[in-house]
N, C-alpha and C positions, 0 to 999 in steps of 0.2 A: 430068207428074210433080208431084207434089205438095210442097209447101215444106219444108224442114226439121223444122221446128215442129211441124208437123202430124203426120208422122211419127212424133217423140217422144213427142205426148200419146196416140199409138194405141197405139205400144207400153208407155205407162204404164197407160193403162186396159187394153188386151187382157192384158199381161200381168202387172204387176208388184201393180197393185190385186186380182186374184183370191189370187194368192200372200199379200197382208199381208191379207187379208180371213180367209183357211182358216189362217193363222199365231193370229189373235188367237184365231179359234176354239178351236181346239184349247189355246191358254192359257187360256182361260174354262174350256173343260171339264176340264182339269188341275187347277185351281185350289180350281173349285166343284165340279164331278159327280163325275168320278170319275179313280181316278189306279192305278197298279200297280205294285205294290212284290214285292223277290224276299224270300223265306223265308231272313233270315242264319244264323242259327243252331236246333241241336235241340231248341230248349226247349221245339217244338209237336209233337214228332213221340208219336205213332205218325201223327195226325190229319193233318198238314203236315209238311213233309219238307224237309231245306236245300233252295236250289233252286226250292223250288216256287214261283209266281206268282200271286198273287192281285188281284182288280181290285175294287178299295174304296169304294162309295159313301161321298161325302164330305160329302153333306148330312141323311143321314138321321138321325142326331144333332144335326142345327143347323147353318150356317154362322154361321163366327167371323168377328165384323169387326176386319179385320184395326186394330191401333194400341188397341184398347177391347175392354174387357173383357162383351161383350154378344154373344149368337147371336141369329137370327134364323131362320123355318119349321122349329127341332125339333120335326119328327114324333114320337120317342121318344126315349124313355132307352134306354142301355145297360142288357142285363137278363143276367143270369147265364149264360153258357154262348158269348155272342159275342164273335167273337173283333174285335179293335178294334188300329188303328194309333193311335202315338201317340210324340210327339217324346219321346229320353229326357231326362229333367231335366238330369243333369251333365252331357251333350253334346249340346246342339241338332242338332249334323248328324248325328245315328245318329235312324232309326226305330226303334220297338220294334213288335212283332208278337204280342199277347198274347190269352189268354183271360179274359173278366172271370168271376172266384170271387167279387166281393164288387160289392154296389150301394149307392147312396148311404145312408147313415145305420147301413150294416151295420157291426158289429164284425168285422173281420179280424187275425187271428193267426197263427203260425207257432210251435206250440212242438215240439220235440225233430222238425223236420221232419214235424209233421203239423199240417192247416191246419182250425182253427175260425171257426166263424161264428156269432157272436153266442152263443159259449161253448159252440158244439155240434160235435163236431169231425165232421167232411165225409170221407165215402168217397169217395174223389179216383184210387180202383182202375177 
């Protein structure tokens, strides 16, 4: 029979180190790759639907380092027509789940409920 001890570090490496090894994993790939979020509300539908799931690369706009204000390997910008996750401002624990109408440097408006861009107003039918 084998000692105490011995036993213990088999049962650490055999099983407890595969376990924290596929643990970190999958927090890496949450974090940085990709993550899944449900559809709260109709504000996307006919397109998405409450309910629905979608699975979000999370670096193809840049990863954020997190505590500073700098990304790092953005591939591209957000361009018109994609729809993009993002914390909402006055509650940090709510996602929002939207489609981008406006890109950097655009003018964006909302008058009498119809939406211009850059003083041209947008067929949004």
């Amino acid at each position: 029979m084998s000692p105490k001890g011995t036993r213990k570090k088999k049962f650490v490496k055999d099983y407890l180190e595969p376990i924290l090894i596929a643990v970190l994993i999958a927090l890496f790939i949450r974090a940085f790759v990709v993550q899944a979020f449900k559809i709260p509300s109709g504000s996307m539908e006919p397109t998405l639907l409450v309910g629905d799931y979608l699975l979000v690369s999370k670096f193809i706009y840049g990863i954020r380092i997190p505590y500073a204000d700098r990304k790092v390997f953005q591939f591209k910008k957000p361009q018109r027509g994609d729809v993009i996750v993002f914390i909402f401002p006055l509650d940090p624990s709510k996602d929002f789940i939207k489609r981008v109408i406006g890109t950097e440097g655009e003018k964006v408006e909302i008058i009498h409920n119809k939406i211009y861009i850059n003083d041209r107003l947008i067929d949004d039918s």
